[in-house]
N, C-alpha and C positions, 0 to 999 in steps of 0.2 A: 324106455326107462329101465333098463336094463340093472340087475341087483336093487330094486326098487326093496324089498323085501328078503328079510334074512330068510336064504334057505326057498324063497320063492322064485318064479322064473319071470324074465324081461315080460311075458306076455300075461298075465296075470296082475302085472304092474302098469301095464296100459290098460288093460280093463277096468282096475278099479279107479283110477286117474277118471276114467271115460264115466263111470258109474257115477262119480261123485262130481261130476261137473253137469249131470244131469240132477241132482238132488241142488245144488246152486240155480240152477235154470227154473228149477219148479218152486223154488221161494220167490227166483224173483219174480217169476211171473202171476204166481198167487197171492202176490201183495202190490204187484202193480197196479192194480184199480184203486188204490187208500191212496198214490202216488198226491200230495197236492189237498187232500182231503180233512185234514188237520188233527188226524188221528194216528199218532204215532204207535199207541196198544194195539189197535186195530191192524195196522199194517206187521206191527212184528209177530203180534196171533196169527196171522194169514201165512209167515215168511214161516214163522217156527211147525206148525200145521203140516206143511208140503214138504221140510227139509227133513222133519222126521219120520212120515209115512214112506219117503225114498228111501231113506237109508236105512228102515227095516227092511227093504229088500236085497241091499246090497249085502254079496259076501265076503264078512268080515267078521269078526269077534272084537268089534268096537268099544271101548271105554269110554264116555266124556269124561276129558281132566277138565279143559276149560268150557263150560254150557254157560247156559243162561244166567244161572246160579243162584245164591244165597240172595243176592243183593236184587234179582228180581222177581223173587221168588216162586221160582219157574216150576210149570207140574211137568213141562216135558224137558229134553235137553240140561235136564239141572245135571249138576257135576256129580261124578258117581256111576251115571245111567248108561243100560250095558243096549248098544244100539249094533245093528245090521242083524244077517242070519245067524250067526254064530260058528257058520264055518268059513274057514279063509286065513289068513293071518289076524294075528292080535294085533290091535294097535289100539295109539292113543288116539284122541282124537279132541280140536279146538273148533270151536264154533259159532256164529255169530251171524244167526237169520239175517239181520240188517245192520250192519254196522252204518250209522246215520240214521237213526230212525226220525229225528227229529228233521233233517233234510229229507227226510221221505216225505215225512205230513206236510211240509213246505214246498214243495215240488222243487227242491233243490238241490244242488250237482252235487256227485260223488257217493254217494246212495249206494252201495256192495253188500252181496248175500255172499258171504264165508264161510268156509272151510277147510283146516288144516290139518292132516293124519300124521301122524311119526310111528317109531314101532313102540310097541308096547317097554312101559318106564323110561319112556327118555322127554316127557314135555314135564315143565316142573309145573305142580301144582302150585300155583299162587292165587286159589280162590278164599285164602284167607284174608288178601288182601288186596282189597279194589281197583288200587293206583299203583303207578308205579310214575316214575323220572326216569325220561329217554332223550335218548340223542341217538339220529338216526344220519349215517352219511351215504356216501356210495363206497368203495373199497379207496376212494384216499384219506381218505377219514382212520384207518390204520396207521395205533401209534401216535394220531394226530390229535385228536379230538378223546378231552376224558372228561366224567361228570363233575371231578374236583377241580377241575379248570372252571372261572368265570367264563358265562355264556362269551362274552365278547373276546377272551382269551382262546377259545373255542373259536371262533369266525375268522378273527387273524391268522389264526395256524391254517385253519382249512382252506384259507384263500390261499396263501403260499402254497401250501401243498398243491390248488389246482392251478396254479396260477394266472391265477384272475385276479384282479380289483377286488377290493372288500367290497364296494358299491354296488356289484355286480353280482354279488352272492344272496339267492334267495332263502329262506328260514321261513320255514311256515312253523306256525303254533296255533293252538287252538284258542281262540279268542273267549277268555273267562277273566273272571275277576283276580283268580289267585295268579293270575299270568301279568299283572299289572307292572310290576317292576321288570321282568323277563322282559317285554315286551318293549319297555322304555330302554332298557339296555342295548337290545339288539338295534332298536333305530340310532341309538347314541352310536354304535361304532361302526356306521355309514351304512352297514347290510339293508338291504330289501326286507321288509316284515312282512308275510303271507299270516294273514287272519284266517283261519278257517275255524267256521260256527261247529262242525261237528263231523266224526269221522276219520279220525288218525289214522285206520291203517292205509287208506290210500295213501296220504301225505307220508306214511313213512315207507312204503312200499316207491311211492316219488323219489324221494330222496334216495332210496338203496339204486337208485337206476340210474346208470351212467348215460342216458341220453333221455336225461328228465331236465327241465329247467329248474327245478327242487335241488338245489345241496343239502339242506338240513332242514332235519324235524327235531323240533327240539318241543321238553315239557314236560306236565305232568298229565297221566293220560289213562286210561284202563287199562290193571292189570290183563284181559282176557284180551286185548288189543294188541297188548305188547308180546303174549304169547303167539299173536298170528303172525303177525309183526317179524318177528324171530324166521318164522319159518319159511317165509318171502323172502326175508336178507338172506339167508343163508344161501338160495337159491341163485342170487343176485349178486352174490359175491359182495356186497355191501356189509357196514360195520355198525355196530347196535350196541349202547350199551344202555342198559335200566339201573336206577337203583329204588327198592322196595318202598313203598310210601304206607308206611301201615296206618294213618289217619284218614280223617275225612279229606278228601283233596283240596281245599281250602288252605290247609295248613302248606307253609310257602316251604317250608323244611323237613325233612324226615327225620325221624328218631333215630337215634346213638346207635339202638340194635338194630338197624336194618342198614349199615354203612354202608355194606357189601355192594359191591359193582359188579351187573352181572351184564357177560357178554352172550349172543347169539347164541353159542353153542353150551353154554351156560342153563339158558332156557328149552333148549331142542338139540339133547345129547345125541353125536351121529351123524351120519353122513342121507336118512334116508326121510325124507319127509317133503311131504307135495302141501303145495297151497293152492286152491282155488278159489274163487271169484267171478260172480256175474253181476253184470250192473245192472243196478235197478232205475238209479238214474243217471243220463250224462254226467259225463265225468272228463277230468283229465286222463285218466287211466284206461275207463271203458265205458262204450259207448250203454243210454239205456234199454231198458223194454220197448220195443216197438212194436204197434199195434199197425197192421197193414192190410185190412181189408181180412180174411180169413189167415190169415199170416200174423205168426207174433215173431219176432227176431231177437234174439237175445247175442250179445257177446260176453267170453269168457277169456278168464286167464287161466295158464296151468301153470304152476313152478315146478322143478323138481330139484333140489339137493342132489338127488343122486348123481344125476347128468348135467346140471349147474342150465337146463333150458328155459327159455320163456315159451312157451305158445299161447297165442290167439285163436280162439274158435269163435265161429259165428254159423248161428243155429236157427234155422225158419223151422216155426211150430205150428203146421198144418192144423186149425183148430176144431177142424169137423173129426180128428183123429187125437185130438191132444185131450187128457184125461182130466175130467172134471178138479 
């Protein structure tokens, strides 16, 4: 990962990559026993617990932009909070114990412990406002696909671009009430409708990926979703754009002052930002927690912008050695 860090060297940029995919490993595995258990509190106190006692060790001079935050009125991880050793490089830092919590307490698929670093000032802070409206493609979505286009003006274009059948074209969205009309429209213009109860950033991290069956994630969805979100596509070469939802997400329209249309790099100025991920549960993405006799197995993803890679890791956590 080579210029991972301004002024920092390739190998100190794999290390902290490696560091913070163990701080992923240990939420999800400290919240893999709530897995199915119908406590969605419980499981992201276990995931936030493990992901911040890690990355007080890691060295860094960490900021959260995007934590837990106001809206869940978090005593660790909240936005603001100065986390690892305090030496290393500065950065920002996005984060999100369980993105699915409510597919966690359900024992249901797609379940991801998160983490996104950039360098210091380049993730925008949007924890003043909860939601945002996304459309997420792979790279032929460039030029192709805008928020001021109707959804199904959007699917047409995107089929040509890949050319495929509109039929053929899958759209996940998160299946809510304020998605009612959204949802009627995308089946109206012959597309595939992928309902998913919870957990965007998989589905848009789907969509950014050129050998995903996902073309588009389209919606309204969390702001701190759409910042991880950003930093997956960018990684992925995939195209993103949000516009600001300063309401309760209910509201099917955004206000006059939030018109702005913001792309990728928009939300994650720069060429230098890693995203990680480990499942908590099965997933299309990554595989969950497994429990295997003294054996726990976790897999991860690493992004990196800098070198545009994907890696997969898979980690057996010997548990007579693995730390309470």
């Amino acid at each position: 990962m080579r210029h991972l860090w301004a002024g920092g060297s390739s190998r100190l940029g794999r290390n902290i990559a490696l560091e913070l995919v163990h701080a992923t490993e240990a939420a999800a595995i400290a919240a893999e026993p709530w897995i199915g258990g119908g406590d969605k509190n419980a499981a992201d106190a276990a995931a936030v617990d493990a992901l911040r006692a890690y990355l007080s060790t890691v060295d860094i001079a960490g900021r959260i932009v995007i934590g837990e935050g106001e809206k869940d009125a978090a005593p660790m991880l909240y936005n603001g909070e100065l986390v690892g050793t305090g030496q290393g490089p500065r950065v920002d830092i996005a984060v999100d114990p369980i993105d699915g919590t409510s597919l966690a307490a359900a024992g249901l698929p797609n379940a991801l412990c998160v983490i996104a670093v950039s360098g210091r000032d380049t993730m925008l802070d949007a924890s003043a406002t909860f939601y945002m409206d996304k459309i997420v493609t792979d790279g032929a979505g460039y030029g192709v696909v805008n928020l001021d286009k109707s959804p199904a003006d959007n699917i047409r274009a995107l089929a040509e671009a890949k050319r495929k059948p509109v039929g053929q074209l899958q759209v996940a969205v998160l299946d809510r009430p304020r998605h009612g009309s959204l949802i009627k429209e995308i089946r109206a213009s012959g597309a595939i409708t992928l309902l998913i109860p919870d957990g965007d950033v998989a589905a848009g991290i789907n969509a950014a990926r050129d050998d995903s069956p996902i073309d588009m994630a389209i919606g309204v969805g969390g702001s701190p979703e759409g910042i991880l979100t950003a930093c997956a596509v960018k990684a992925l070469g995939g195209y993103m754009q949000v516009r600001l939802h300063p309401f309760d997400a209910e509201y099917a329209e955004p206000a006059d002052s939030a018109s702005r249309i913001w792309e990728a790099d928009d939300l994650v100025r720069g060429t230098n930002a890693l995203f990680i991920a480990t499942g908590l549960t099965d997933g299309d993405l990554l595989r969950g927690v497994q429990r295997n006799g003294n054996t726990i197995r976790t897999e991860s993803l690493i992004l990196s912008s800098a070198t545009g890679t994907m890696r997969r890791l898979q980690s057996d956590h010997f548990t007579e050695r693995y730390p309470a």
